[in-house]
C-alpha positions as CSV (number, residue, x, y, z in Angstrom):
1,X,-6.1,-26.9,-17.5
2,X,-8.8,-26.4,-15.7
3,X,-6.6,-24.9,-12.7
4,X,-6.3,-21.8,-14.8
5,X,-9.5,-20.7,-13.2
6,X,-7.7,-20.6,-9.9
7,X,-5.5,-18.2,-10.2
8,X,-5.9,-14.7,-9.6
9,X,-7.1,-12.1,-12.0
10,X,-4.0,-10.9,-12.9
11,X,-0.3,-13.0,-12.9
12,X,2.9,-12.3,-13.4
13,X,5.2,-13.6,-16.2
14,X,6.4,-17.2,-14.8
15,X,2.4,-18.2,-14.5
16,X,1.8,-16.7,-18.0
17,X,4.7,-18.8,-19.6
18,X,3.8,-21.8,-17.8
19,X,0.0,-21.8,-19.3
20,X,1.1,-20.9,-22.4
21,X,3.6,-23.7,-22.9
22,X,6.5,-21.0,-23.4
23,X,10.1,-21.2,-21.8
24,X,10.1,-18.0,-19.5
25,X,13.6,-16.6,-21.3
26,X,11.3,-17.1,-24.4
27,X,8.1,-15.0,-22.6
28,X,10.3,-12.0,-21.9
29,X,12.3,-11.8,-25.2
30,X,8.2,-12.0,-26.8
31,X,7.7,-9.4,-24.5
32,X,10.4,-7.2,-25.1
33,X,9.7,-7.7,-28.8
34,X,6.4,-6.7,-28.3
35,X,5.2,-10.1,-29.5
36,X,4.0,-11.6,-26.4
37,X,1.0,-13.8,-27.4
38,X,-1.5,-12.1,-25.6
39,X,-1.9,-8.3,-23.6
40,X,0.4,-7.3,-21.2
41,X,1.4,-4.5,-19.1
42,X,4.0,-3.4,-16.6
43,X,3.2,-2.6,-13.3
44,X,6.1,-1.7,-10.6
45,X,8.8,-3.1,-13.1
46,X,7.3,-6.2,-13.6
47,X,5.3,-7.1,-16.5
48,X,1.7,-8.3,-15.1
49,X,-0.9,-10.3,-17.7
50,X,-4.9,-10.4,-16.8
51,X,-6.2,-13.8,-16.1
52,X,-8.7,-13.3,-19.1
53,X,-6.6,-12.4,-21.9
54,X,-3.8,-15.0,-21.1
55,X,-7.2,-17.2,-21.2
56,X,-8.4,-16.3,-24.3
57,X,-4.7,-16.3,-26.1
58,X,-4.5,-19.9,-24.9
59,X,-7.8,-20.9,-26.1
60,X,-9.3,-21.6,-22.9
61,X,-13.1,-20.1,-23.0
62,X,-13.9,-18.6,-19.8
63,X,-17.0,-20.3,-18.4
64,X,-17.2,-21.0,-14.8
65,X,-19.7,-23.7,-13.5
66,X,-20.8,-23.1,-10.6
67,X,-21.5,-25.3,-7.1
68,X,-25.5,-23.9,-7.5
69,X,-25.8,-24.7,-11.2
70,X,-24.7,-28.4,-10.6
71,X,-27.3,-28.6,-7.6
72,X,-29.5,-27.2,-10.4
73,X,-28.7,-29.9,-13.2
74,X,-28.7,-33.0,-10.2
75,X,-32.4,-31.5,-9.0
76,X,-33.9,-31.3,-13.0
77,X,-32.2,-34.6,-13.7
78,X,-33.7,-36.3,-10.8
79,X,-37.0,-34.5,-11.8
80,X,-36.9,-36.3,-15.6
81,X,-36.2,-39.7,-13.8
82,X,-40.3,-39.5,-12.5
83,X,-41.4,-39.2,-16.0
């Protein structure tokens, strides 16, 4: 899942269903209900969902590692192999 943190900060309903493992006819009729698992809001007619609360309904924590902190962790690792 790990291309969630791809996408852009907000998505529209067919990305939202697809991450969440729903059928899209079952994502609108949530979201008509007002049972959609997580935030959401129209915008222009079209629901929209942020990136982080479709995140955090699907349990997916929302830590980013970074290109620098993994030059960090390679330079300290290398640094232990001289003790």
């Amino acid at each position: 899942m790990t291309e969630v943190f791809a996408l852009p900060i907000k998505v529209d309903m067919k990305i939202a269903a697809k991450v969440l493992g729903l059928r899209l006819a079952t994502a609108y009729r949530l979201a008509r209900a007002g049972e959609f698992p997580c935030r959401l809001r129209k915008e222009r007619g079209a629901y929209v969902i942020r990136l982080y609360d479709l995140m955090r309904s699907a349990g997916i924590q929302d830590v980013r590692v970074l290109d620098d902190d993994i030059e960090a962790g390679a330079r300290f690792a290398a640094e232990g192999d001289d003790l």
